[in-house]
C-alpha positions as MATLAB code, in Angstrom:
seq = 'XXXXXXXXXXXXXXXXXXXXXXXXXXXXXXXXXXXXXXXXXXXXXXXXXXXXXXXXXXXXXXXXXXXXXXXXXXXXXXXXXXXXXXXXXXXXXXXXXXXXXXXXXXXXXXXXXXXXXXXXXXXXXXXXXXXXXXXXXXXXXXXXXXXXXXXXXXXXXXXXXXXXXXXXXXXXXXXXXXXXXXXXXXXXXXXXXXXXXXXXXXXXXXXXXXXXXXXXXXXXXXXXXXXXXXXXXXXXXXXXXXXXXXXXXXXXXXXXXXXXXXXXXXXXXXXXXXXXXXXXXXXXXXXXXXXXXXXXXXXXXXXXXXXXXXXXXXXXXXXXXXXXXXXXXXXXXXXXXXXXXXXXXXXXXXXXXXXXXXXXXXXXXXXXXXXXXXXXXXXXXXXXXXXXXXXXXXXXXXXXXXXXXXXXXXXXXXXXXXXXXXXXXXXXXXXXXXXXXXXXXXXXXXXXXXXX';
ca = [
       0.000    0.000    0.000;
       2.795    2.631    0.589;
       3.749    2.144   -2.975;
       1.418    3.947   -4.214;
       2.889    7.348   -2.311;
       5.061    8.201   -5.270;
       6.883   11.587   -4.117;
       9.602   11.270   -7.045;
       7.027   12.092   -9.710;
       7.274    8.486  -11.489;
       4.397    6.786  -11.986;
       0.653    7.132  -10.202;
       2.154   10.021   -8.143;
       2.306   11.925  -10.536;
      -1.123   11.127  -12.628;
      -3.428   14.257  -12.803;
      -5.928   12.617  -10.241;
      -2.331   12.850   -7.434;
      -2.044   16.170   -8.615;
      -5.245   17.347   -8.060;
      -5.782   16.150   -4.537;
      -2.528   17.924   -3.626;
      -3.747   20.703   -5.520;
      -6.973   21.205   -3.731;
      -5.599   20.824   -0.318;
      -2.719   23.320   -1.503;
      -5.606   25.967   -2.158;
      -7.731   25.172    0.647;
      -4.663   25.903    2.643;
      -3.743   29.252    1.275;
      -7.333   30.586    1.835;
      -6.725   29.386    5.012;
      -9.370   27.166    5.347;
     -10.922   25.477    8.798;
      -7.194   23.555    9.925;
     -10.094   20.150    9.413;
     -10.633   21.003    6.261;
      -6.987   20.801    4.908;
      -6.054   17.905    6.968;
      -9.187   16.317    5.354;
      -8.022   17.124    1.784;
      -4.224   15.997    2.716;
      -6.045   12.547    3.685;
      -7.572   12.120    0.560;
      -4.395   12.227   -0.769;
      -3.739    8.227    0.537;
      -7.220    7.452   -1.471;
      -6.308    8.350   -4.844;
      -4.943    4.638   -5.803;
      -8.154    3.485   -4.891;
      -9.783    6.128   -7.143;
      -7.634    4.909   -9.744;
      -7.818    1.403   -9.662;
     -11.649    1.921   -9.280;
     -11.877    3.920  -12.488;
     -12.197    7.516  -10.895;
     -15.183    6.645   -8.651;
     -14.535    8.733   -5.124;
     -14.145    6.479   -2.575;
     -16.666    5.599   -0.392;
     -17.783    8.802    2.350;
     -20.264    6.910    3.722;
     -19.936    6.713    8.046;
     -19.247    3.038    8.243;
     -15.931    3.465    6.079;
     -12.901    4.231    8.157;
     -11.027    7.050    7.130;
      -7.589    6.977    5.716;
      -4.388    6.647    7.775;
      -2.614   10.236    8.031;
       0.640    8.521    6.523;
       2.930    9.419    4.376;
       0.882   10.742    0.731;
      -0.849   12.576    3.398;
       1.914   13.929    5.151;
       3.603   14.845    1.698;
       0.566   16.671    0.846;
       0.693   18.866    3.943;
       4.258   19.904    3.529;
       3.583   21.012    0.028;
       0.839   23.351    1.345;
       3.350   25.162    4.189;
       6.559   25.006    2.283;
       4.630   26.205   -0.790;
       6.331   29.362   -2.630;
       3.231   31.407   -2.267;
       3.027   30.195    1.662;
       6.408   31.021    2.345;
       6.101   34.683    1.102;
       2.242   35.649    1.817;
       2.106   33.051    5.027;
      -1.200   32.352    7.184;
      -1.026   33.752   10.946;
       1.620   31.431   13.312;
      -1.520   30.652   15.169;
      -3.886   28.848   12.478;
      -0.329   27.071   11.300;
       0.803   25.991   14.627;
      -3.152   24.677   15.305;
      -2.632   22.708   11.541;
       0.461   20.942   12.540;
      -1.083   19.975   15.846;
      -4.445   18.741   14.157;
      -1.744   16.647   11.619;
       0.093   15.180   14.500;
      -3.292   13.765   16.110;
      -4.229   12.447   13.490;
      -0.626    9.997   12.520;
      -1.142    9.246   16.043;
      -4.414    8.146   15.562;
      -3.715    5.749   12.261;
      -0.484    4.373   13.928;
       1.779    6.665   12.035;
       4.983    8.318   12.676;
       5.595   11.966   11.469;
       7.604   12.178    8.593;
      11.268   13.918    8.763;
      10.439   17.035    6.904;
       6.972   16.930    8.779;
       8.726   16.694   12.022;
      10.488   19.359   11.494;
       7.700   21.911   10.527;
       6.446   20.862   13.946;
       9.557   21.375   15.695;
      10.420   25.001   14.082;
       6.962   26.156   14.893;
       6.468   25.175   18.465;
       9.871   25.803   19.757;
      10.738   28.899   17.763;
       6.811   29.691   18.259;
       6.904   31.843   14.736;
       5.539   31.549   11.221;
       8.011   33.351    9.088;
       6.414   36.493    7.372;
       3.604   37.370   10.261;
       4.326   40.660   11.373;
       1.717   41.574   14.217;
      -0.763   39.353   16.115;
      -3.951   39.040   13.836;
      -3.009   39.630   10.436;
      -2.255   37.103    7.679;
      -1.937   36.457    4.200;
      -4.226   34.410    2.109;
      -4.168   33.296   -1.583;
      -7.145   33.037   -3.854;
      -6.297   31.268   -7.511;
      -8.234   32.191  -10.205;
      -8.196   31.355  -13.882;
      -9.357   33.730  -17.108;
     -12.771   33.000  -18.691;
     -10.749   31.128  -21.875;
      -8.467   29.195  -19.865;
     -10.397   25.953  -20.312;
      -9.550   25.816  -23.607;
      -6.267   26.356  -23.784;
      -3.627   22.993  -23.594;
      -1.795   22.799  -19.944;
       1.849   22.241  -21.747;
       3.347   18.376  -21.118;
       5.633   17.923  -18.106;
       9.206   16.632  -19.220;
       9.362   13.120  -18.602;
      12.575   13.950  -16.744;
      11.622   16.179  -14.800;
      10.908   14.332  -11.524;
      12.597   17.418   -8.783;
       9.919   17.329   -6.120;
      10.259   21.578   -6.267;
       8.751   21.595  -10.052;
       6.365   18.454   -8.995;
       4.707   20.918   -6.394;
       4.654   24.073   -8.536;
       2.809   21.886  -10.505;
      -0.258   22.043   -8.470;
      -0.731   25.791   -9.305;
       1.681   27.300  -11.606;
      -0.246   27.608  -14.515;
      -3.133   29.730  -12.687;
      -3.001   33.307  -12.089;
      -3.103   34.012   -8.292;
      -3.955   37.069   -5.709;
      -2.164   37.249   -2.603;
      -3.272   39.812    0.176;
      -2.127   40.704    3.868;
      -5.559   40.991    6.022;
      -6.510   41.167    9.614;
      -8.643   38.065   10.809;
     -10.812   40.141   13.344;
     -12.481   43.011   11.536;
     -13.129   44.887   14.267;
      -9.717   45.566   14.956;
      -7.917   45.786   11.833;
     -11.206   47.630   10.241;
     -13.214   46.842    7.635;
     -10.873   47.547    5.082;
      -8.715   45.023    5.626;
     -10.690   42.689    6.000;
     -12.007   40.028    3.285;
     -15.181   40.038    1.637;
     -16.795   37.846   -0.592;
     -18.460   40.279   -2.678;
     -15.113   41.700   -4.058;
     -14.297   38.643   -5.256;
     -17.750   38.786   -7.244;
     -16.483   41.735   -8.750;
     -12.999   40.725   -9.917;
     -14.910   37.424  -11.856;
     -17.112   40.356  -12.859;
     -13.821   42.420  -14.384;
     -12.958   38.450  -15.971;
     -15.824   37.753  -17.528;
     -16.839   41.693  -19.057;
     -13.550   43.285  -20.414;
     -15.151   45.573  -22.438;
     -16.673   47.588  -19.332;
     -13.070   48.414  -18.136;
     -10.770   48.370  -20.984;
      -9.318   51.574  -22.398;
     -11.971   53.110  -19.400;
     -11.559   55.794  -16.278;
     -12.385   53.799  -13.638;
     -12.914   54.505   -9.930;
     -13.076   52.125   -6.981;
     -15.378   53.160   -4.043;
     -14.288   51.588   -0.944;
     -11.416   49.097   -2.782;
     -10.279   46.968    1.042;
      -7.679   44.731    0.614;
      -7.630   44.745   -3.413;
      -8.438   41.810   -5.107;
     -10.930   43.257   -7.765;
      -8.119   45.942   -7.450;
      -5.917   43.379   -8.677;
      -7.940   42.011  -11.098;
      -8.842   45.028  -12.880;
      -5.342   46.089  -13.201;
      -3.999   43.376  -14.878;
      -6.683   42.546  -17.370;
      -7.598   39.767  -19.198;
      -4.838   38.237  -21.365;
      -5.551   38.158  -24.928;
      -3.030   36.951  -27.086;
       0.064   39.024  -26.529;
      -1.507   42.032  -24.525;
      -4.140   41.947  -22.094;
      -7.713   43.483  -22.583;
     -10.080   45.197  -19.798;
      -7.353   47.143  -18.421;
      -8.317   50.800  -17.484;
      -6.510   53.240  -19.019;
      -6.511   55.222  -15.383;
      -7.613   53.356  -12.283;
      -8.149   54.628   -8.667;
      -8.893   52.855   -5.964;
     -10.273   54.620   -2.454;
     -10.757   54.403    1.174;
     -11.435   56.876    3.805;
      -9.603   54.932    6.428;
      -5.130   55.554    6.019;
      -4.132   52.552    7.256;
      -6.739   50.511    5.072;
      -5.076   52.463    2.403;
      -1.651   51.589    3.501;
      -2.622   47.597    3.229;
      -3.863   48.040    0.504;
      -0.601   49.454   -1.494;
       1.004   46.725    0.140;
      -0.928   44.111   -1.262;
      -0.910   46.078   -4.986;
       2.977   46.165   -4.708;
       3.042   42.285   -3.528;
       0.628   41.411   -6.700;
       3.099   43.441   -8.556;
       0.969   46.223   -9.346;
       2.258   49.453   -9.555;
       0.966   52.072   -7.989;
       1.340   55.334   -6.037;
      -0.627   57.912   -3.983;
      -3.131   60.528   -5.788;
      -1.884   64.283   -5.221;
      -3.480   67.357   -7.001;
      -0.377   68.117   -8.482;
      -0.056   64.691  -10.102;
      -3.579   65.137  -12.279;
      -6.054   62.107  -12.812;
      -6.349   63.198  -16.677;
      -2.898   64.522  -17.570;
      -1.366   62.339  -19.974;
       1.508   64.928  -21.185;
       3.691   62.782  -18.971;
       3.296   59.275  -21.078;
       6.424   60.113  -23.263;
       8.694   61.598  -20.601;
      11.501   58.358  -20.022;
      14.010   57.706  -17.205;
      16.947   55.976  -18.629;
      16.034   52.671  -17.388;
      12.377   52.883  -18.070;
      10.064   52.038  -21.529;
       6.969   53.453  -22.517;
       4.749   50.442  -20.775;
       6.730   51.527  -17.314;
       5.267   55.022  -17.290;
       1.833   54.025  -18.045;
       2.124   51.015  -15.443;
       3.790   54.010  -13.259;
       0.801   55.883  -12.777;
      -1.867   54.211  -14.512;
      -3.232   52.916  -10.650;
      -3.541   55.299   -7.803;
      -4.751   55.256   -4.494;
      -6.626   58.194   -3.138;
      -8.198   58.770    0.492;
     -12.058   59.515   -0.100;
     -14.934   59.593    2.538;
     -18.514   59.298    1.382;
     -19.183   61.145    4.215;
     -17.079   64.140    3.521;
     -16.407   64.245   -0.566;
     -14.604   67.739    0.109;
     -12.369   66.236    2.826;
      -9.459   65.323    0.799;
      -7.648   66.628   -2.529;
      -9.050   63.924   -5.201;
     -12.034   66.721   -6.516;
      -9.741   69.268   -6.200;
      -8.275   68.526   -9.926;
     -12.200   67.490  -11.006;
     -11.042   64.092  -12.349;
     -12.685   62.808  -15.378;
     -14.559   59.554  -14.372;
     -15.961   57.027  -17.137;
     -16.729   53.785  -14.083;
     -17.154   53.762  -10.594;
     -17.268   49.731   -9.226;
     -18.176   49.113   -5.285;
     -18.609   45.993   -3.740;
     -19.902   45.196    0.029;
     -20.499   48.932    1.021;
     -24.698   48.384    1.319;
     -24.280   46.988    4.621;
     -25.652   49.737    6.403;
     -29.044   52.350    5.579;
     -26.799   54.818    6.325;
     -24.536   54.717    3.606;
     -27.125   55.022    0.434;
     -27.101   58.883    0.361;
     -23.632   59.399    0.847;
     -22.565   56.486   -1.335;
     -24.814   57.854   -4.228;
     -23.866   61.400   -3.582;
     -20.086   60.283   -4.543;
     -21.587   58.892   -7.889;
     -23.440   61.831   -8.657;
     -20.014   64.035   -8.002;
     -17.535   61.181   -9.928;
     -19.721   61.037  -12.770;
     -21.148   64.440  -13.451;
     -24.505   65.464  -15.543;
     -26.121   62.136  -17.077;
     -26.185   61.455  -20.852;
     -28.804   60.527  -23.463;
     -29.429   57.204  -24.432;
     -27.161   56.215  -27.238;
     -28.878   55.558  -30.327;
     -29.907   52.187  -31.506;
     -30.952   51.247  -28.203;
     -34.948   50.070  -27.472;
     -37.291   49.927  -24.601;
     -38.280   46.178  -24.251;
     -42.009   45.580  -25.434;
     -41.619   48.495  -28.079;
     -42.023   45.783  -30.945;
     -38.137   46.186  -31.638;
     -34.984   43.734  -31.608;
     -34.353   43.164  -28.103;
     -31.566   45.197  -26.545;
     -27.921   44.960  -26.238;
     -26.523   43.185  -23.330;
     -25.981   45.344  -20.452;
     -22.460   45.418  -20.551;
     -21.938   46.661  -24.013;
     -24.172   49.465  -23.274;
     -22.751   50.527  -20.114;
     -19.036   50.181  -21.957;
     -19.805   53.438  -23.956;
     -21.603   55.804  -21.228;
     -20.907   56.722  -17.620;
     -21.802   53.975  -15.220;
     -21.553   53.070  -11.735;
     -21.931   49.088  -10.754;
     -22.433   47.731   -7.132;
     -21.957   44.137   -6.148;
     -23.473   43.454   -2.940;
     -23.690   40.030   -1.057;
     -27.634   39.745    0.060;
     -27.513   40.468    3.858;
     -29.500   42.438    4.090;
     -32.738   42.642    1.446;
     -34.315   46.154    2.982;
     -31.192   48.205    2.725;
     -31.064   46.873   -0.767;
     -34.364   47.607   -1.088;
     -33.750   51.101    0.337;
     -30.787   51.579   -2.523;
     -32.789   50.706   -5.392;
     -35.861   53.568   -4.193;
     -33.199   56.520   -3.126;
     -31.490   55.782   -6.367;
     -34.678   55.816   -8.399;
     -35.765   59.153   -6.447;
     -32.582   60.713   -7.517;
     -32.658   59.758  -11.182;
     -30.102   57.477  -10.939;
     -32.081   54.929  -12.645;
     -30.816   51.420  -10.881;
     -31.007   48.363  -13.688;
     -30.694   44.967  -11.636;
     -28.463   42.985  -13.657;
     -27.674   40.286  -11.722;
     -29.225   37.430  -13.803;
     -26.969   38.335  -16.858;
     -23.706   38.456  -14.797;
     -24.716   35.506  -12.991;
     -25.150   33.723  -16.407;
     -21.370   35.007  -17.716;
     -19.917   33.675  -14.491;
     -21.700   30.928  -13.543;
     -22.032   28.808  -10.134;
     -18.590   27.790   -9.952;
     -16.967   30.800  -11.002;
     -13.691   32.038  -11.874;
     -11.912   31.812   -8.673;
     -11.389   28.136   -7.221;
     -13.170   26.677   -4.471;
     -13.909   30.042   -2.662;
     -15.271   28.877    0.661;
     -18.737   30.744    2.071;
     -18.795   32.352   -1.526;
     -22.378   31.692   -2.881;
     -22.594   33.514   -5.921;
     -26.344   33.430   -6.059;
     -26.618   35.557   -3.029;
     -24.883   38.270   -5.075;
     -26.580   40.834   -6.778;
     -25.574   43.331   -9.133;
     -27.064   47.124  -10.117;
     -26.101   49.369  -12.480;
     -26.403   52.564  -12.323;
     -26.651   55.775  -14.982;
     -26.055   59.467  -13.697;
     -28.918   61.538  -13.357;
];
């Protein structure tokens, strides 16, 4: 039976079903997943000889079959997920690592296992030194979300070189072919604020950026409220498209009122590698006389990426507070995701639309009223790609402040579209980013939004 742990990358070790047990415990891990969870998805790592010999059936989950021995496929698996690249440099907190390893060495204990070496000495490092490499202050962490690009299914994963059996490659493997967003967060919201905090809805709105390019590319776009930036990351790198990537913004700025929120998030940015740097009236929004001016080392694509993103400190509560209106920035998009959690915020919240996006436009021509007897109309998307537009993605808390939105909005003029059933059908159920857990993308809900 311990043949078929195969850690030199010969043979059923290596087959894709291996690969993608260690791959989903890698990624449960680096969302930092319930310390169960991943020790369950390690174990399933000793089943997947079974699965094979039994044709790709899952083995049996029923509660009269015992569960697999923590040994050493399991083991292997584990030390993948905290000796991972990605884990190394954007680590969990020493707490939820330190409460993993103790959960793994239960559980050889309770099959009749010893620890592996390289286990062992995870175990050892972490109690005695009592650290996690990278954790810099007692509640924050990092965590990893993997995502792929709406055409990646089609394209060929290239062959692995026969040869090529270093246990290194055989682990980078699991993920290396999928893009990835990385981001330093506080676990307790009410202390590190609800900026840098997750939430579920952003991640709705980077598969949103995915799967509608055209609403961002070439656009001015504005991020209300951005957090800990992964639509923020998203949106700045685009889509890849052949040799260029599309649904990039030509100018991108991403907000909070709170400084330190802002602080993360530039962190994060820089750690995504996305440049950016601070909004100041004297560096204007719309001035593009700088694109051709070169430092000796730089090329055209470093200036744009140089300034292309921004951060900027704005309060819905105060719009005059800070400097960003001071230069009357030219705004084509403003995104938002998770701010309708409170009644509170409507009014100031659409008050920062009304001020980003200035006097509404017509119509453009061609488009119908549904029920007028003509074609139907253009998806929502394509529309909203050529006019000023604000889109909200809100997870559905809370169905009267929602409620409360879509009236003030239509009071104002503001003319709120729900169009959650056509981004729902572009994304789907399972969505672009892997095995988010508590993400239910029906509970999501999308407006847009035209200016009065």
């Amino acid at each position: 039976l311990e043949r078929r742990w195969d850690p030199d990358g010969d043979g059923m070790g290596s087959s894709p079903g291996g690969r993608a047990r260690r791959r989903a415990a890698l990624v449960a891990y680096l969302q930092m997943a319930p310390a169960a969870e991943v020790i369950d998805a390690c174990r399933r790592c000793e089943d997947w000889g079974a699965e094979e010999k039994d044709g790709g059936a899952e083995s049996s989950s029923s509660p009269s079959s015992s569960p697999s021995p923590f040994g050493d496929a399991a083991q292997d698996a584990l030390h993948r997920c905290v000796t991972h690249p990605i884990a190394t440099s954007h680590p969990p907190d020493r707490e939820y690592v330190a409460r993993l390893l103790k959960l793994a060495t239960l559980e050889a204990e309770r099959s009749g296992r010893e620890l592996s070496d390289r286990v062992g000495d995870l175990v050892t490092r972490t109690f005695m030194h009592h650290r996690c490499d990278g954790a810099d202050g007692a509640g924050w962490c990092h965590k990893t979300y993997v995502y792929r690009h709406p055409t990646s299914d089609a394209d060929p994963r290239p062959d692995r070189d026969e040869d090529d059996d270093d246990d290194v490659n055989d682990d980078d493997d699991d993920i290396r072919d999928a893009p990835s967003v990385s981001f330093r967060m506080h676990r307790n919201m009410f202390e590190g604020g609800t900026g840098c905090h997750e939430w579920l809805a952003g991640i709705y709105l980077a598969e949103l950026a995915l799967t509608h390019p055209t609403l961002f590319e070439n656009r001015r776009v504005v991020e209300l409220g951005s957090g800990c930036g992964v639509a923020a990351t998203v949106m700045a790198r685009g889509v890849p498209s052949g040799c260029r990537a599309t649904g990039r913004p030509s100018r991108l700025v991403l907000t909070d009122a709170d400084a330190s929120a802002l602080a993360n998030l530039e962190r994060n940015l820089a750690a995504n590698d996305v440049r950016v740097e601070r909004y100041s009236y004297e560096s204007n929004y719309d001035d593009e006389s700088n694109d051709d001016e070169l430092d000796d080392d730089e090329s055209n694509d470093d200036v744009r990426a140089r300034w292309r993103v921004r951060t900027a400190r704005l309060n819905w509560e105060d719009l005059d507070a800070g400097d960003f209106f001071a230069s009357r920035p030219r705004v084509d998009l403003v995104v938002a995701s998770d701010v309708l959690y409170d009644p509170l915020n409507v009014t100031p919240l659409l008050n920062a639309c009304e001020r980003l996006l200035g006097d509404g436009e017509s119509a453009p021509s061609g488009t119908c009223i549904p029920g007028d007897g003509e074609s139907a109309p253009r998806p929502w998307h394509e529309e909203a790609a050529k006019r000023k537009r604000a889109v909200f993605v809100t997870t559905l808390r809370q169905p009267e402040t929602l409620a409360l939105f879509e009236r003030v909005a239509a009071a104002r003029g503001f003319a709120p579209r729900d169009v959650t059933a056509e981004v729902f059908r572009a994304i789907g159920a399972t969505g672009m980013f892997e095995s988010v857990r508590g993400l239910d993308r029906r509970e999501m809900r999308v407006h847009e939004l035209r200016p009065p």
